[in-house]
N, C-alpha and C positions, 0 to 999 in steps of 0.2 A: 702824460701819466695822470696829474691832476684831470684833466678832461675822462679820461677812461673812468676815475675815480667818481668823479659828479656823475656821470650818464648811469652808472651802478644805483649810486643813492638815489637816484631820479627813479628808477626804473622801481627797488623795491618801494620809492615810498608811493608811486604808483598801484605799485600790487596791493601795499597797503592798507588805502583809500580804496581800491577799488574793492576791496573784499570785506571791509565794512560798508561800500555802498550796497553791497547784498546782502549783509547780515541784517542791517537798517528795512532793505525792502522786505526781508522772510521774514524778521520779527514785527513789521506792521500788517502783515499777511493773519496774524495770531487767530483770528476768529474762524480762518479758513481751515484751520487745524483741528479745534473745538468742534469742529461740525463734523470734518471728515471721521475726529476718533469719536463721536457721537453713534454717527450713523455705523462705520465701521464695527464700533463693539455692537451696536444692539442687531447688525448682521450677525459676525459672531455667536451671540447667543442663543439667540433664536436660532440659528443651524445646527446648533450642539443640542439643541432640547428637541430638535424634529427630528436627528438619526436614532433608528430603533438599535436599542443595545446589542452589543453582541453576546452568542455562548460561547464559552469554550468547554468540550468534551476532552478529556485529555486521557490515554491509557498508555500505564508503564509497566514494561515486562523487562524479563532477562533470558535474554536464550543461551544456550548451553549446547552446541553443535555435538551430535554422537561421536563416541572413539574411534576414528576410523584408521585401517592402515596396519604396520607394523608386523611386529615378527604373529601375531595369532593371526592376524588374517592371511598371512603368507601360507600359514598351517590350514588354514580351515579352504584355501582355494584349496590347497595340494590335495588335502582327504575330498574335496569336492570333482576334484581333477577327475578320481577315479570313474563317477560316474559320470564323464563325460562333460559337467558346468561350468562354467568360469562362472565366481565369484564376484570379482573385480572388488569394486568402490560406488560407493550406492548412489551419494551425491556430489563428491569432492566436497569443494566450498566456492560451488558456484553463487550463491545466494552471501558469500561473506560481504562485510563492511556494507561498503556503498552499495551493492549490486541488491542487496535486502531492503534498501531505502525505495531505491528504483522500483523492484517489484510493487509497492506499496503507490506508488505514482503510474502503475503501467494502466492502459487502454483495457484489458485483460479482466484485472481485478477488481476496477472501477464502476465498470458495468455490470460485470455479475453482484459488486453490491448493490447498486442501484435498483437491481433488480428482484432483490431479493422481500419477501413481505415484512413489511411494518410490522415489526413486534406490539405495537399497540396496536394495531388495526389490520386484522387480517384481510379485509377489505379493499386496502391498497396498498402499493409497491413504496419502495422506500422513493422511487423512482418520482411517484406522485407527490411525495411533499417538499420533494426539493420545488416542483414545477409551481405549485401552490408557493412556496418560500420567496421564488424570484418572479411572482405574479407573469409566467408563462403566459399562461390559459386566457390574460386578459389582453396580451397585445396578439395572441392566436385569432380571438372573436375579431379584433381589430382589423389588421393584417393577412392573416393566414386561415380562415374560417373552417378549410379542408382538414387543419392538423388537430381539431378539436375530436376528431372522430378516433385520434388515435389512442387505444387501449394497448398498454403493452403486456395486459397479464390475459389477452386473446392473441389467438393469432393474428397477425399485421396483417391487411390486406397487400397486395405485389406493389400498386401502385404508392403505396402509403411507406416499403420497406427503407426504399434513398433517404427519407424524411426522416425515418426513424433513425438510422445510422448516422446523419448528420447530426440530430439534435444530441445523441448522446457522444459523440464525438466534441461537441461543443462543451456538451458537459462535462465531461472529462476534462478538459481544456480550463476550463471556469473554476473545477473544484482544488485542481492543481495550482493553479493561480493563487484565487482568491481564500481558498477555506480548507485545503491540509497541508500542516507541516510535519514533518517527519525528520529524527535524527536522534543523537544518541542524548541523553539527560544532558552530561557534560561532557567535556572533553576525556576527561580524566574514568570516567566513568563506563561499564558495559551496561548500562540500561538502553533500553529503546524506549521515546517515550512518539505517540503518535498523539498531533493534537486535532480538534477539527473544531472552524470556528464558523459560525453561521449566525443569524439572525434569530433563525427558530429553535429553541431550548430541544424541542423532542430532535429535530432532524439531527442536528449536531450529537449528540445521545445517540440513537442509533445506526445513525451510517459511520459513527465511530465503533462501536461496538460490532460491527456486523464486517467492515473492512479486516479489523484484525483477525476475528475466529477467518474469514473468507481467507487472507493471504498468510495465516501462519498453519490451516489446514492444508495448502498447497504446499506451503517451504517441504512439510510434514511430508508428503504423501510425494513429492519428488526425488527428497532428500534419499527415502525407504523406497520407491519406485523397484529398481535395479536388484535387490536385495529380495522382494517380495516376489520378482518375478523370477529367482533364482530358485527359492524356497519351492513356488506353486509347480515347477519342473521336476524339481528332487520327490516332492510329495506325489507327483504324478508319476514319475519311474518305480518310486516303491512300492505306491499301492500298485502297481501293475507283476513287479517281482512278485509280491508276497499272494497277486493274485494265480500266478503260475505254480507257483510252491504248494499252494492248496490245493489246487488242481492236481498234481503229482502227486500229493500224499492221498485226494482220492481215489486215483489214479489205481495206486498199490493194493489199497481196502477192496476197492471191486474186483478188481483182479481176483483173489484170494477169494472173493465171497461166490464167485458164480465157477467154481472147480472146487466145490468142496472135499471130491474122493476124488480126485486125479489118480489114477492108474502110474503107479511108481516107476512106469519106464515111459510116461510122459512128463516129468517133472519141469523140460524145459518150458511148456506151455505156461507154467506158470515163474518159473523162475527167470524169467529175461523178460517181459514186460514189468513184474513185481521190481527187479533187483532195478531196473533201468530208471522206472520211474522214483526208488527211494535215492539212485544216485542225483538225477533230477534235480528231487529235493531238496537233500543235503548241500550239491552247488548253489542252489537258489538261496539258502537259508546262510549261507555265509555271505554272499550278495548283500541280501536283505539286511543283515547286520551291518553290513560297512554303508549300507545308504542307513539305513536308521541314524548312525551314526555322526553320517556327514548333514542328514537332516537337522537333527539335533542343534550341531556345531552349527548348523548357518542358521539356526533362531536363535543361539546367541547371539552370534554376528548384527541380527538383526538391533537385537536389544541394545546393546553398545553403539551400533551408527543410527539408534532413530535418537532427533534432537529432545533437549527438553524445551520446552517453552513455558515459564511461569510469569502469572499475572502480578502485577508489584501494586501496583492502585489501578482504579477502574472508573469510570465516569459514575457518579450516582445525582440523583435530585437533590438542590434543585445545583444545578450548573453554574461554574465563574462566569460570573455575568460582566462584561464592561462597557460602560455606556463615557462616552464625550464628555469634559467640563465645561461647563457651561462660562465659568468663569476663566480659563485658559484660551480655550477657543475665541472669547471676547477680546481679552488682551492682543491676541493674535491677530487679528482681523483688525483692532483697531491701530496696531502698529503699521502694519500693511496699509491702513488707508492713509496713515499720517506719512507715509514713506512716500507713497504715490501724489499726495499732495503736493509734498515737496518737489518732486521731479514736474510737474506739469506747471508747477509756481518758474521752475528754474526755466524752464523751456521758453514759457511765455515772456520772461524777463531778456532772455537772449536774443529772442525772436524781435524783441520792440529795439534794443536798441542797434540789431544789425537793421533794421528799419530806416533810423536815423540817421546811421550812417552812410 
């Protein structure tokens, strides 16, 4: 028992000794510290003073999905029944929650912004100053000398189309990644706020600006789709009715005008093409009324399931600008080197005395 008990105290005061013979050698090490958080911070800062700031574009809206559904629209298919249209539901809520983020992230709406012109420079494509932004055009001359030829506000050459499709498929890729975020202000909250962060004050400014009009005119014009093309059917049946009905009531007038003394025991000549075409008429013009009607009733429909979209704030000049601390980033880099000191101090300490041994 005593023997178990000595080999214990042996053993920690081994440990003991042994982990101040380390402490002894990393604290005589000290100068190798001094240098590495030397060099370390003024890496550090000097990288934090060479990254270009970034922009942030930032636009907050509230949407407001139209009324869709319920016992009126039940009513306005049924009057709509008559002449033959299903009504239906214009857009559901395909586009609710997450699926409205998505949109804002799709392949779709990405490139049609991109592609859209520069509000400050009609001249070039929004397309162009992202290229300009991640100095494209200078590993192109480099590298790829053929894709400098590419203009995307002319037609593509066939040979140059794969290239185009790639690059902006990359780009898609890059802007999702690195420079938009999307999602709701807070949790608690129905704002949308879309941010877009880039290096270039203008770029970020209007490929924010130009994404949103771009994908809350599609929510818009989706959402109403189904609805509008309900309406442009109904409009088209009735200006066709009411065109019949005119027809009929001239129909009657000429009749009467070209027998003006009809001989009294010809009166059918004129009384059964006159009477046929006022009945005509008369069927068309109750027609005509209940599509008026049900025309009517589906632009209200309309009006109730088209969404609202309101802008809450908006990007203006000059932009949240955020750029690196120069003195965080020092401290950061200079722990980092004092850490790695220490591991290559311990290494080489290990390395000599399994040496020895």
């Amino acid at each position: 028992m005593d023997r178990k008990n000595n080999e214990e105290v042996i053993s920690f005061r081994d440990l003991l000794l042994g982990f101040k013979g380390w402490m002894r050698y990393i604290l005589s090490k000290w100068y190798f510290f001094i240098i590495a958080v030397l060099i370390g911070g003024s890496i550090g800062y000097f990288y934090a003073k060479s990254q270009k700031p970034t922009y942030t574009a930032s636009t907050t809206f509230v949407l407001e999905s139209g009324e869709g559904g319920g016992n009126s629209g039940g009513q306005i298919a049924g009057l709509a029944a008559l002449a033959g249209v299903n009504l239906g539901s214009s857009g559901g809520d395909i586009f609710q929650g997450d699926n409205l983020f998505e949109l804002y992230k799709s392949r779709k709406m990405i490139e049609a912004t991109l592609l859209l012109p520069s509000p400050s420079d009609s001249s070039m494509l929004i397309w162009d100053r992202y290229l300009t932004m991640i100095d494209a055009r200078k590993r192109w001359k480099a590298q790829q000398p053929a894709l400098l030829e590419l203009d995307l506000k002319k037609t593509v050459p066939a040979q140059l189309i794969r290239s185009r499709d790639s690059l902006l498929q990359k780009a898609v890729l890059d802007i999702n990644k690195d420079y938009l975020a999307v999602g709701k202000l807070d949790k608690k909250s129905s704002l949308i706020k879309v941010d877009v962060n880039s290096t270039d004050e203008i770029f970020s400014k209007e490929f924010n600006e130009a994404l949103v009009a771009q994908v809350n005119d599609f929510y818009v014009k989706t959402k109403t789709k189904k609805s509008l093309d309900n309406i442009a059917i109904l409009q088209q049946k009735t200006d066709s009715v009411r065109s019949v009905m005119n027809g009929n009531i001239a129909t009657s007038a000429v009749t009467i005008d070209v027998t003006p003394n009809l001989n009294p025991t010809r009166q059918a000549q004129r009384l059964i093409p006159t009477q046929r075409s006022q009945f005509s008429a008369e069927t068309n013009k109750v027609i005509l009324g209940q599509m008026v009607q049900n025309l009517e009733l589906s632009k209200m429909a309309l009006m109730k399931e088209s969404p609202l979209i309101q802008k809450v704030d908006e990007p203006i000049f000059p932009l949240l600008v955020e750029r690196p601390s120069g003195l965080k980033t020092a401290i950061i880099f200079a722990f980092a080197a004092a850490f790695l000191t220490f591991v290559v101090l311990v290494i080489k300490r290990w390395y000599t005395e399994i040496l020895k041994n």
